[in-house]
C-alpha positions, 0 to 999 in steps of 0.5 A: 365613794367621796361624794356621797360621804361628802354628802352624808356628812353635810346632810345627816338627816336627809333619811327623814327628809331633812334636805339641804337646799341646793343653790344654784344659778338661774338665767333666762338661756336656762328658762328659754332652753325649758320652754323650747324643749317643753314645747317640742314634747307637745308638738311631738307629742301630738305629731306635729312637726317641730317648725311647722308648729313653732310657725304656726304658733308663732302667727297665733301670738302675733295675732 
């Protein structure tokens, strides 16, 4: 497999957890997607419906 030869080979020691760091490009569409999809497990965690619940907690911030 050419990838994971690609990779032992830039990162030889990465079975004594030496990694190398992984760049890569940050956005807010990309923080915003984390936070709506984070807030959807709470809200489905708790059984409360998805619009329901952005409403309601929309009114709290706006208080």
């Amino acid at each position: 497999m050419p990838k994971i030869g690609f990779f032992e080979e830039r990162n030889p020691q990465w079975r004594e957890g030496k990694e190398l760091p992984c760049i890569g490009e940050i956005n807010a569409s990309m923080f915003t997607f984390f936070v709506h999809k984070s807030l959807r497990k709470v809200l489905q965690k708790n059984n409360i419906n998805w619009d329901l619940g952005l409403i309601n907690l929309t009114r709290r911030l706006v208080k």
